[in-house]
PDB file of N, CA, C and O in Angstrom:
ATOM      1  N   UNK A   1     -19.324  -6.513   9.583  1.00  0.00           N
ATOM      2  CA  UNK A   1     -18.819  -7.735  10.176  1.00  0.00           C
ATOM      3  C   UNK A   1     -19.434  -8.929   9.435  1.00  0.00           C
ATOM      4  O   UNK A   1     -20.415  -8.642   8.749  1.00  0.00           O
ATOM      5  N   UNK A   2     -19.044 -10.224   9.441  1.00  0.00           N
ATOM      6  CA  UNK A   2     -19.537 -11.249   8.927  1.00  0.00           C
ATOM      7  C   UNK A   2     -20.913 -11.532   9.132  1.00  0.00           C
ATOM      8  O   UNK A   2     -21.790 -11.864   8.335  1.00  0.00           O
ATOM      9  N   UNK A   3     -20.930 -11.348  10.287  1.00  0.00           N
ATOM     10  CA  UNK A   3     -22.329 -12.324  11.112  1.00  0.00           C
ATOM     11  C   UNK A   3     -23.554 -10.883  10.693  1.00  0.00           C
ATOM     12  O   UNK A   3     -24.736 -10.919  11.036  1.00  0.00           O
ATOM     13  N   UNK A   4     -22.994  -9.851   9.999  1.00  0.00           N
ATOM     14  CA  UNK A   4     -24.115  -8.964   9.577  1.00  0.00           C
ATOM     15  C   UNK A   4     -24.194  -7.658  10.672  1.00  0.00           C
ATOM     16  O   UNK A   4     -25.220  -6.981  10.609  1.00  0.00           O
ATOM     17  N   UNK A   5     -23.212  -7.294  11.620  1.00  0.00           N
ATOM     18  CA  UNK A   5     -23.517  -6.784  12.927  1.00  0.00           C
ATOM     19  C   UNK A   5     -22.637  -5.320  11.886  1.00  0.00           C
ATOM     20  O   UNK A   5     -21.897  -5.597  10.942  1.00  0.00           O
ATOM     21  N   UNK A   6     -22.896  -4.001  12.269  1.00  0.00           N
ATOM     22  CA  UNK A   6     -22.878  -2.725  12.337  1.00  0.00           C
ATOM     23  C   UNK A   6     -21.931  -2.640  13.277  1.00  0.00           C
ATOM     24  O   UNK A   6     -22.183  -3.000  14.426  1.00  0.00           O
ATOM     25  N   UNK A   7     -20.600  -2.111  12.893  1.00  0.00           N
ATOM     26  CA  UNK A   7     -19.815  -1.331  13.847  1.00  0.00           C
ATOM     27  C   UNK A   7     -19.371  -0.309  13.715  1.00  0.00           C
ATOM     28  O   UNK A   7     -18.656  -0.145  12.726  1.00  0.00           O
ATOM     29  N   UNK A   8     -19.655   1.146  14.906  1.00  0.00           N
ATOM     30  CA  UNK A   8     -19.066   2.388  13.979  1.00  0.00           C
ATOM     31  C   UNK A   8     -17.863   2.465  14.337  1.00  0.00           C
ATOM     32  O   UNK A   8     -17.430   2.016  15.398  1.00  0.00           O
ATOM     33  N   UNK A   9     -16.966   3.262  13.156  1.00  0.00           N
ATOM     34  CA  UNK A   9     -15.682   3.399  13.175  1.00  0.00           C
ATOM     35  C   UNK A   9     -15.393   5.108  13.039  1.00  0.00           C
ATOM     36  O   UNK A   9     -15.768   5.842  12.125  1.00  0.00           O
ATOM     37  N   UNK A  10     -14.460   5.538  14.483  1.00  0.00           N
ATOM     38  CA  UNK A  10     -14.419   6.550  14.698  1.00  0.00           C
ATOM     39  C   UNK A  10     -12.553   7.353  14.181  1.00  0.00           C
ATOM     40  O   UNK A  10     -11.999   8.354  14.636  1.00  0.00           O
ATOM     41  N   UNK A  11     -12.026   6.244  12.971  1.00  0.00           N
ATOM     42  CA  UNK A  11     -10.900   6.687  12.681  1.00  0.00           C
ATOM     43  C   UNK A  11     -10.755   6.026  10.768  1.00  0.00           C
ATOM     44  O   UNK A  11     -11.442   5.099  10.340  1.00  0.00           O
ATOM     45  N   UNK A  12      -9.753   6.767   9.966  1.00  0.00           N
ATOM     46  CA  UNK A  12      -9.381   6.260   9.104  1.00  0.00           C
ATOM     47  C   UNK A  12     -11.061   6.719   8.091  1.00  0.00           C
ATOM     48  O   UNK A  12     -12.105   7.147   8.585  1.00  0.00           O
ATOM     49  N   UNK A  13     -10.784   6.441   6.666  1.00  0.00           N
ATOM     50  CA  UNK A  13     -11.930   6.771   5.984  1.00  0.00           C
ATOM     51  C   UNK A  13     -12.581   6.059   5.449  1.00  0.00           C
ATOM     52  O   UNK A  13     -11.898   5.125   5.029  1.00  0.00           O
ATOM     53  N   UNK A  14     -13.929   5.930   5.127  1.00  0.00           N
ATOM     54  CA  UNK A  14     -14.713   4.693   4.315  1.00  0.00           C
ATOM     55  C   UNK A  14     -14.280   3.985   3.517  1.00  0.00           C
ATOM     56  O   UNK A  14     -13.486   4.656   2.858  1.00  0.00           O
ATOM     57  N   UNK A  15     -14.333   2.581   3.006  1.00  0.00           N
ATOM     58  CA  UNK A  15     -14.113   1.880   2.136  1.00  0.00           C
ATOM     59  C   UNK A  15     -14.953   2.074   1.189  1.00  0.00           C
ATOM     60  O   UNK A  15     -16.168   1.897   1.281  1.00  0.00           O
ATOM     61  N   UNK A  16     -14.247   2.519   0.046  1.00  0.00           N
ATOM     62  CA  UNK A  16     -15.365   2.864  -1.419  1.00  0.00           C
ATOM     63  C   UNK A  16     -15.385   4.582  -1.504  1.00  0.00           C
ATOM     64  O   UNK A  16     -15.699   5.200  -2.521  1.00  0.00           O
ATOM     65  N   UNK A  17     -14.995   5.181  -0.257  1.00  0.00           N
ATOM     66  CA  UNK A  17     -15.880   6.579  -0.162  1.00  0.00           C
ATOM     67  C   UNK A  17     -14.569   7.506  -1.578  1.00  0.00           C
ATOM     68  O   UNK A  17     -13.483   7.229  -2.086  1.00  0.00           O
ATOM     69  N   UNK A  18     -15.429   8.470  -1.648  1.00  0.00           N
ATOM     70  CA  UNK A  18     -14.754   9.418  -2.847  1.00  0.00           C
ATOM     71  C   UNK A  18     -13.122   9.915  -1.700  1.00  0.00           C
ATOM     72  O   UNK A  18     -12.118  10.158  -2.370  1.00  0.00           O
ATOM     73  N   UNK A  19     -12.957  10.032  -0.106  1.00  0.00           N
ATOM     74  CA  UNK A  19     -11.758  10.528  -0.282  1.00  0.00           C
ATOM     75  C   UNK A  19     -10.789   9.380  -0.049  1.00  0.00           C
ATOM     76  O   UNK A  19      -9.791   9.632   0.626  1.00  0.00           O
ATOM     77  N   UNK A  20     -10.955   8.165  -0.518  1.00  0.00           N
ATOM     78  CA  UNK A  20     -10.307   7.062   0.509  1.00  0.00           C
ATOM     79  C   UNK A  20      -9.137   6.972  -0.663  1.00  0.00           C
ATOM     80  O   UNK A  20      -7.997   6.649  -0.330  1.00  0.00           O
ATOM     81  N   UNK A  21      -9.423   7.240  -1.909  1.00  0.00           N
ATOM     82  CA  UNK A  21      -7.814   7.316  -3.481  1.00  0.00           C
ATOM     83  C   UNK A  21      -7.354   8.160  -2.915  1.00  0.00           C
ATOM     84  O   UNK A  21      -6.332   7.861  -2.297  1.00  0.00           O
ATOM     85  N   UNK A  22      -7.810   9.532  -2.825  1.00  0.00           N
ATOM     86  CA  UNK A  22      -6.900  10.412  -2.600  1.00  0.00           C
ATOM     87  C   UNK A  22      -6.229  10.823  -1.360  1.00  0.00           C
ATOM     88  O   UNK A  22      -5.374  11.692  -1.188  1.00  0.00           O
ATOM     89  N   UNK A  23      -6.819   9.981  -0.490  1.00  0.00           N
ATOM     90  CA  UNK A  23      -5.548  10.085   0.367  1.00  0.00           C
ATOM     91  C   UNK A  23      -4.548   9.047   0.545  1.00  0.00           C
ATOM     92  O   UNK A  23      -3.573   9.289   1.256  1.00  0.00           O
ATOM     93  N   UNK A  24      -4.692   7.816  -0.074  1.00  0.00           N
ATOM     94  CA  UNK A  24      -4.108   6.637  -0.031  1.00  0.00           C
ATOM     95  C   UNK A  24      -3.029   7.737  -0.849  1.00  0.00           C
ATOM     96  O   UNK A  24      -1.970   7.938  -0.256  1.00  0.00           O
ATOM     97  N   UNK A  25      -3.205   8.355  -1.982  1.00  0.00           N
ATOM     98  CA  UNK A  25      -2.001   8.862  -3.055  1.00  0.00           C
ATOM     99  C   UNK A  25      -1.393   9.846  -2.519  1.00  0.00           C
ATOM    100  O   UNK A  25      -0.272  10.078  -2.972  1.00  0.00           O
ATOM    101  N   UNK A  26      -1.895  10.710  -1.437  1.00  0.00           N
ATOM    102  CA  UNK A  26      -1.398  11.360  -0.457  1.00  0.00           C
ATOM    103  C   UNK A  26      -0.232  10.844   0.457  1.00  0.00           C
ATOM    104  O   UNK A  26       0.580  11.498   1.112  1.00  0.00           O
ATOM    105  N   UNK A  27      -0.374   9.540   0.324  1.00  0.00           N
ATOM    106  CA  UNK A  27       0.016   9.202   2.216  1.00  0.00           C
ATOM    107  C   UNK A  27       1.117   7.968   1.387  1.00  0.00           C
ATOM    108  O   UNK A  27       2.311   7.916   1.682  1.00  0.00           O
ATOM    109  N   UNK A  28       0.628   7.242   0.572  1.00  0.00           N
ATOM    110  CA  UNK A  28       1.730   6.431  -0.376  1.00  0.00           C
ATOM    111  C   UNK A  28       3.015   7.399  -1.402  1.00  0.00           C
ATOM    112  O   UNK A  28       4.170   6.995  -1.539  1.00  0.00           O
ATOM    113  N   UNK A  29       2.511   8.623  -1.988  1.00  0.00           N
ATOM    114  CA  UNK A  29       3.855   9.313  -2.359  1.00  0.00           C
ATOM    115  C   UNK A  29       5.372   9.058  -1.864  1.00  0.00           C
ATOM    116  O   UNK A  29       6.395   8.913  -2.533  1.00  0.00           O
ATOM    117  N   UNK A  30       5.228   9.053  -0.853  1.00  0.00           N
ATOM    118  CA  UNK A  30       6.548   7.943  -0.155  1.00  0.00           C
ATOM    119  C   UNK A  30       6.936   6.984  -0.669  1.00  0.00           C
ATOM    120  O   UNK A  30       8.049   6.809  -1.165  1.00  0.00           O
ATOM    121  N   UNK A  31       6.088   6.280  -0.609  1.00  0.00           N
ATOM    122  CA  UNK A  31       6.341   4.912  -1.355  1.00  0.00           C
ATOM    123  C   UNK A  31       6.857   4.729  -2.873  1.00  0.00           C
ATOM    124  O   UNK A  31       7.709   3.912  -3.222  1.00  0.00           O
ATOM    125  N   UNK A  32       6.121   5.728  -3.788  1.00  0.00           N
ATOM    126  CA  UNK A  32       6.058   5.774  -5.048  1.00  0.00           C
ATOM    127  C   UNK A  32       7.995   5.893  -4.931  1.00  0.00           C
ATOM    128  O   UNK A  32       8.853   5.012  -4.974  1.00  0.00           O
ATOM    129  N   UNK A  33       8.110   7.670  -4.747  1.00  0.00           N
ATOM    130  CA  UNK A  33       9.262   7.794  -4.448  1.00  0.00           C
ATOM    131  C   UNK A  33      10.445   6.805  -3.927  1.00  0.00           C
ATOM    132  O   UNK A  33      11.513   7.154  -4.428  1.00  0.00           O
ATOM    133  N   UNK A  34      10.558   5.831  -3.192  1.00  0.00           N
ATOM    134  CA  UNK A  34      11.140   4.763  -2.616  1.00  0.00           C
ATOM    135  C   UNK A  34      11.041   3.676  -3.247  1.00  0.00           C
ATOM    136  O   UNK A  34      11.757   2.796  -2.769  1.00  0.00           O
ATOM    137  N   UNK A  35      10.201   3.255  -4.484  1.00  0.00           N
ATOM    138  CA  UNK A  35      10.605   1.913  -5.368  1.00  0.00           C
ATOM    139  C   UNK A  35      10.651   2.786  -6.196  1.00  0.00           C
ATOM    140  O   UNK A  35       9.732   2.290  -6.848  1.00  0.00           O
ATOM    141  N   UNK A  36      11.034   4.099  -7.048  1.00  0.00           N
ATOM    142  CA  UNK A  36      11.821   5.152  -8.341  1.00  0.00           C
ATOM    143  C   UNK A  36      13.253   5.176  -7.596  1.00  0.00           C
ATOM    144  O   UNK A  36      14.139   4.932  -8.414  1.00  0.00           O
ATOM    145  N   UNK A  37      13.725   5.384  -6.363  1.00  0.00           N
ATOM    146  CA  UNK A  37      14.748   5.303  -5.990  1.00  0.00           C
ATOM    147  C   UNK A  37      15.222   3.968  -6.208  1.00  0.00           C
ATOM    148  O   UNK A  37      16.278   3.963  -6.840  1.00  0.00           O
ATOM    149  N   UNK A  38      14.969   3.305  -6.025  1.00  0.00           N
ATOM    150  CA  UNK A  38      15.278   1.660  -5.934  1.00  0.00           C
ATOM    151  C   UNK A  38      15.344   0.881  -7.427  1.00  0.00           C
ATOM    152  O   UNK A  38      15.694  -0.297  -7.498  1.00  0.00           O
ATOM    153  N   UNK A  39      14.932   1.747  -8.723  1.00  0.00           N
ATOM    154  CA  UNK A  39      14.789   2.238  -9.981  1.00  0.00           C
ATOM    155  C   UNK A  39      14.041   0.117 -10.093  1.00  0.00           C
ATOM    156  O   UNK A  39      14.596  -0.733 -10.790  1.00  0.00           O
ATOM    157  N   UNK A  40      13.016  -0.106  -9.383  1.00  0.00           N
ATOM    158  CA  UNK A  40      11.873  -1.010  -9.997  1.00  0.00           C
ATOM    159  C   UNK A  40      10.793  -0.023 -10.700  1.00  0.00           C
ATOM    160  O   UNK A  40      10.503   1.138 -10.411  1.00  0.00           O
ATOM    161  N   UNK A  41      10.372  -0.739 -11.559  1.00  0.00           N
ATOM    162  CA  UNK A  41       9.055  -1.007 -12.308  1.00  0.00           C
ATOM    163  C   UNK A  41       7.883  -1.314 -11.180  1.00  0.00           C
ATOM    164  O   UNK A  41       7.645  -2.263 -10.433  1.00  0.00           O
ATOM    165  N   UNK A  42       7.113   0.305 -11.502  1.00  0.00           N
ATOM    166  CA  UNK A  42       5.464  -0.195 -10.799  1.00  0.00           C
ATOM    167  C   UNK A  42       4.555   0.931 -11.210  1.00  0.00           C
ATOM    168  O   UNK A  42       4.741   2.128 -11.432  1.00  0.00           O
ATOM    169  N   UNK A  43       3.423   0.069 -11.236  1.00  0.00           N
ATOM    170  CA  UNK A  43       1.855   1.009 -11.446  1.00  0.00           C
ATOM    171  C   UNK A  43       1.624   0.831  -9.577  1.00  0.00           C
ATOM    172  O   UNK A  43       1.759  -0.048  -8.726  1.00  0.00           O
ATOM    173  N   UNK A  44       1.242   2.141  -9.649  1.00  0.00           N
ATOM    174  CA  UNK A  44       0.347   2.111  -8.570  1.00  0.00           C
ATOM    175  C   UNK A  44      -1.273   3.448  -8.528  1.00  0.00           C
ATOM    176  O   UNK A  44      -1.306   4.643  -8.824  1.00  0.00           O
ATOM    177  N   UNK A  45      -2.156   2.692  -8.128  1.00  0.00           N
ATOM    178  CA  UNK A  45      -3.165   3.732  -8.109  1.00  0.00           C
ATOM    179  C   UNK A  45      -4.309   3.247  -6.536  1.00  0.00           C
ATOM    180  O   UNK A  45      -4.970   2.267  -6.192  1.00  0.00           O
ATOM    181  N   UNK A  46      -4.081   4.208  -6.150  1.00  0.00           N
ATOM    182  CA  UNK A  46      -4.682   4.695  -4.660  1.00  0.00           C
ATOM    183  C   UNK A  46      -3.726   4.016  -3.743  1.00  0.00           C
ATOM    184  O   UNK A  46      -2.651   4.495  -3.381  1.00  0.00           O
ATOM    185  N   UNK A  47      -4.377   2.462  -3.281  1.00  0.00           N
ATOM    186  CA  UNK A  47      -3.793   1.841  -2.267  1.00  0.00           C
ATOM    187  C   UNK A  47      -3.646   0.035  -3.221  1.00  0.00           C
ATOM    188  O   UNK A  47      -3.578  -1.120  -2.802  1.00  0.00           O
ATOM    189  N   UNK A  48      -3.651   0.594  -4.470  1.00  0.00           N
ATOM    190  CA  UNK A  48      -3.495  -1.013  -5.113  1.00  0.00           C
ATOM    191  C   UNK A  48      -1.984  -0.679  -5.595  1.00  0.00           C
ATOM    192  O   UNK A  48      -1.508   0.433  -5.824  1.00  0.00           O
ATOM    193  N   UNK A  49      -1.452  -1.766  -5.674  1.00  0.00           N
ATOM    194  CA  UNK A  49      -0.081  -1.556  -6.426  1.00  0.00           C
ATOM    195  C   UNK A  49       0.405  -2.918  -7.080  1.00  0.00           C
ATOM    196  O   UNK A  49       0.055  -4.031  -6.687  1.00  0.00           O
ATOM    197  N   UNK A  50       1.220  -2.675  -8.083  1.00  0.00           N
ATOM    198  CA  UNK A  50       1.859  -3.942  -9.060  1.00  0.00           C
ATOM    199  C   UNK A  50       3.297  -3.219  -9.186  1.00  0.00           C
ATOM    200  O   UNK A  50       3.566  -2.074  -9.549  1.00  0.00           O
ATOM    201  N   UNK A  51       4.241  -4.418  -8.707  1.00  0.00           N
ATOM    202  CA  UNK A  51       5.727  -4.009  -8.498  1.00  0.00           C
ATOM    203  C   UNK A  51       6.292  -4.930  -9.583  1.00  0.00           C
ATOM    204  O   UNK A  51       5.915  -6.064  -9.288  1.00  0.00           O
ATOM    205  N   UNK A  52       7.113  -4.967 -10.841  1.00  0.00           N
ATOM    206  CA  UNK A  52       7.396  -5.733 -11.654  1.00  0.00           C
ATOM    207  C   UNK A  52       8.871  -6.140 -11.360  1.00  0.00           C
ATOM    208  O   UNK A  52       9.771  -5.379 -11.003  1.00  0.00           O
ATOM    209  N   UNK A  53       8.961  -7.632 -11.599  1.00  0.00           N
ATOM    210  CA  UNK A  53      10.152  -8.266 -11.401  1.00  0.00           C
ATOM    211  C   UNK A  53      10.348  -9.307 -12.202  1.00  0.00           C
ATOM    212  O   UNK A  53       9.501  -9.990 -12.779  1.00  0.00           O
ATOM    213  N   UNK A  54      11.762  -9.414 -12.212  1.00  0.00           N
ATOM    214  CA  UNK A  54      12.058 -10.244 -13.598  1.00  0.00           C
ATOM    215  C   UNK A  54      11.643 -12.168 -13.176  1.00  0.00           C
ATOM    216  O   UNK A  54      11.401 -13.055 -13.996  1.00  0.00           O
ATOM    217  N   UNK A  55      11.702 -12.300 -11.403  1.00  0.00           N
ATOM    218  CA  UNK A  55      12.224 -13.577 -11.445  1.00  0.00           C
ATOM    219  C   UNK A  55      11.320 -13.700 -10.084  1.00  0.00           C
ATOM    220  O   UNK A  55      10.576 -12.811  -9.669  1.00  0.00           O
ATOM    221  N   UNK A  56      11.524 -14.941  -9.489  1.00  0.00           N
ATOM    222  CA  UNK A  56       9.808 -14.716  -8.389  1.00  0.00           C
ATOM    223  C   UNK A  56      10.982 -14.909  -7.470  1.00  0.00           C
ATOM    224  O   UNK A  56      10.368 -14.853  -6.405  1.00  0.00           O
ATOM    225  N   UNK A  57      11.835 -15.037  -7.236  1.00  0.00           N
ATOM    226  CA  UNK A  57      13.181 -15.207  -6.103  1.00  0.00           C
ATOM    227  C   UNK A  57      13.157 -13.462  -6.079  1.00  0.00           C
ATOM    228  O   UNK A  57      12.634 -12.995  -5.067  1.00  0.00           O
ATOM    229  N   UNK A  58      13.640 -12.527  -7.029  1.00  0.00           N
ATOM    230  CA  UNK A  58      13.181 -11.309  -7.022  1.00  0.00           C
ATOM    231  C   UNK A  58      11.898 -10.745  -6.268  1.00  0.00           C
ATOM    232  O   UNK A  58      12.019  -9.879  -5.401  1.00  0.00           O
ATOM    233  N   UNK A  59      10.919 -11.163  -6.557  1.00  0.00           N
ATOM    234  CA  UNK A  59       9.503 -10.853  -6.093  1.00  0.00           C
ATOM    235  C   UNK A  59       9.307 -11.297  -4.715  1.00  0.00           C
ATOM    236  O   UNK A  59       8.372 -10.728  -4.152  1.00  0.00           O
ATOM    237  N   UNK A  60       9.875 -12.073  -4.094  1.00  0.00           N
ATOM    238  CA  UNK A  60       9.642 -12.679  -2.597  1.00  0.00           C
ATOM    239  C   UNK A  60      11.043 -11.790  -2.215  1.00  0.00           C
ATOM    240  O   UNK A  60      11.110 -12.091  -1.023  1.00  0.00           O
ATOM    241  N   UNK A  61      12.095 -10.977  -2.427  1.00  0.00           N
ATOM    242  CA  UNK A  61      12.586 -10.400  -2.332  1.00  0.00           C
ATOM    243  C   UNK A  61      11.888  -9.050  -2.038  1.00  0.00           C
ATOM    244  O   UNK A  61      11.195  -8.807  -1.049  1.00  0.00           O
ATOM    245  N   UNK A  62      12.164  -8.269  -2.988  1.00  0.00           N
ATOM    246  CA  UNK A  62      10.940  -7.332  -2.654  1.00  0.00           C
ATOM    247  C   UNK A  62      10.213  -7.332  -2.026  1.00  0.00           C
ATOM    248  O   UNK A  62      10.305  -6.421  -1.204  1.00  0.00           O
ATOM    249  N   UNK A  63       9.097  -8.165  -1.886  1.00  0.00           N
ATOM    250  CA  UNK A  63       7.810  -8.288  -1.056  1.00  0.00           C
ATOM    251  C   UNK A  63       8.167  -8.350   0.258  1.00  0.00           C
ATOM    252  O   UNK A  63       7.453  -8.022   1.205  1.00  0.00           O
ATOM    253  N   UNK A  64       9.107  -8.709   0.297  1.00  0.00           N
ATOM    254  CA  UNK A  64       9.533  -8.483   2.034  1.00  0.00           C
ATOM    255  C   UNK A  64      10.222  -7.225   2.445  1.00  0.00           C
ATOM    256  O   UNK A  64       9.993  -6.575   3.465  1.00  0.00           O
ATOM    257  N   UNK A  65      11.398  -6.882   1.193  1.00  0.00           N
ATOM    258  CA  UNK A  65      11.741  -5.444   1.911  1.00  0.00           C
ATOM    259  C   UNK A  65      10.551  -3.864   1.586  1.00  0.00           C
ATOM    260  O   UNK A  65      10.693  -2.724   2.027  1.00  0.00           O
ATOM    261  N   UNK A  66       9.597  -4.339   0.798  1.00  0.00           N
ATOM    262  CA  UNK A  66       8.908  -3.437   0.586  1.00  0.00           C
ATOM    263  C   UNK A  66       7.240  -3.241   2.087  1.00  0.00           C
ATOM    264  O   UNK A  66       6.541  -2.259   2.336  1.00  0.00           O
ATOM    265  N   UNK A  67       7.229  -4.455   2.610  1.00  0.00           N
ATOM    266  CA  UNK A  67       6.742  -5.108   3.863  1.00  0.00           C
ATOM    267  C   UNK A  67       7.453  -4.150   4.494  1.00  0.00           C
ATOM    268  O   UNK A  67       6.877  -3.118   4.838  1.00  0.00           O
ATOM    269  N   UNK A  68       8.462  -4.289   4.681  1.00  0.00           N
ATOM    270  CA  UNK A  68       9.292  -3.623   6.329  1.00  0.00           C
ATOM    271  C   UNK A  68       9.345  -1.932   6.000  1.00  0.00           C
ATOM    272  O   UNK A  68       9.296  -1.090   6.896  1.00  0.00           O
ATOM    273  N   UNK A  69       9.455  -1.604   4.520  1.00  0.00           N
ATOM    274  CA  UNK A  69       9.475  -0.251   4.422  1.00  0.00           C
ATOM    275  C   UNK A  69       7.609   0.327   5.299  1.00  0.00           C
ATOM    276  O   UNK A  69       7.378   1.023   6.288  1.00  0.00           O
ATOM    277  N   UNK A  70       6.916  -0.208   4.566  1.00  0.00           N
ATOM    278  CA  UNK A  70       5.843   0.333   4.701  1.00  0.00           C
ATOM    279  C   UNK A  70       5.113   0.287   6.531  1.00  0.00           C
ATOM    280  O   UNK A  70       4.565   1.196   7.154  1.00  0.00           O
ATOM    281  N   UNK A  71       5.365  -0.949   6.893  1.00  0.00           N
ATOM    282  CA  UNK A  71       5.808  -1.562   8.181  1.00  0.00           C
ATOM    283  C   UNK A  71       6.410  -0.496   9.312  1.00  0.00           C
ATOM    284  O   UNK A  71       5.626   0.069  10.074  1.00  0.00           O
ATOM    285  N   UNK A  72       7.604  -0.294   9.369  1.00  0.00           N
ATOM    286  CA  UNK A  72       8.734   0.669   9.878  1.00  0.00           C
ATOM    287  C   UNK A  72       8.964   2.003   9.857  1.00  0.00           C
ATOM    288  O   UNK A  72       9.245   2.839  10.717  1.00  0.00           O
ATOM    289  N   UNK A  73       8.697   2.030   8.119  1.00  0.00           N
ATOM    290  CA  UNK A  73       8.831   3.410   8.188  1.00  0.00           C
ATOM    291  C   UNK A  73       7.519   4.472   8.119  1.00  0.00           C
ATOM    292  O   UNK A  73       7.444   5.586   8.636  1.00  0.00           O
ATOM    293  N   UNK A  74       6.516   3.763   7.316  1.00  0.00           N
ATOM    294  CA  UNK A  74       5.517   4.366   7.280  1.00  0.00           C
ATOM    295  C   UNK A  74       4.637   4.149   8.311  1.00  0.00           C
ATOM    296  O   UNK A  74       3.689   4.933   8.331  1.00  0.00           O
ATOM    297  N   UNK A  75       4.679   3.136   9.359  1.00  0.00           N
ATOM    298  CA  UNK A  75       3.379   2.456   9.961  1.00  0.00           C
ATOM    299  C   UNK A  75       2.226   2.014   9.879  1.00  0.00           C
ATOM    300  O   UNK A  75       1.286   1.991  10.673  1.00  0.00           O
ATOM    301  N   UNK A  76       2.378   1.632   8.767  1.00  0.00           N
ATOM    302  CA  UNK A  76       1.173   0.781   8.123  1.00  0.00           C
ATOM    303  C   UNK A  76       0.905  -0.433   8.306  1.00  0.00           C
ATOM    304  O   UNK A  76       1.986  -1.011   8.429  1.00  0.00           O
ATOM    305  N   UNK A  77       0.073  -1.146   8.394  1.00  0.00           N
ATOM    306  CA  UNK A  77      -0.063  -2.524   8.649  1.00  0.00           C
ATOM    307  C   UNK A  77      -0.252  -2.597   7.415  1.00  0.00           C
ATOM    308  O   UNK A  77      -0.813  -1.818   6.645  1.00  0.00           O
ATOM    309  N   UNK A  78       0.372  -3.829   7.210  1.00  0.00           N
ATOM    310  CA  UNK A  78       0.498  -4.674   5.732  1.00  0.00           C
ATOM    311  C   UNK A  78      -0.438  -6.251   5.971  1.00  0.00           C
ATOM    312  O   UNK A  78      -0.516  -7.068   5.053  1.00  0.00           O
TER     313      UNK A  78
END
C-alpha cells in the first residue's frame, strides 16, 4: 500500500513472482488468438502487449473494442 501498510492477498499470483508470465500466457491465448483473427499486428509477452495501427482514430478504435473483449468476454478488469 502507499502509506507502507502490508496486506495479505489470498487470490491471484505475486507481482514479479516466476508464475505470474506464465499464466498471464496461459489465460491471454484467447486474446492472442482474437487480434490473429481480426488479422492486426501485435507483440505480446505475459500481460504486456503492443497492438499496431496505422492511424490513432484506428488505435482509440481498437482500444475500446479490445477493452470490451477482455472486459466481457474474458472478465478481466482493464
Amino acid at each position: 500500500m502507499p502509506d507502507g501498510t502490508k496486506v495479505a492477498v489470498r487470490e491471484g499470483t505475486p507481482q514479479g513472482g516466476p508464475l505470474s508470465p506464465l499464466l498471464s500466457n496461459v489465460v491471454l491465448n484467447e486474446l492472442d488468438g482474437e487480434l490473429a483473427r481480426r488479422g492486426l499486428r501485435f507483440v505480446r509477452y505475459a500481460d504486456d502487449a503492443n497492438i499496431f495501427v496505422r492511424s490513432e482514430r484506428a488505435g482509440l478504435r481498437v482500444m475500446a473494442s479490445v477493452r470490451q473483449f477482455l472486459e466481457k468476454r474474458m472478465r478481466l478488469r482493464v
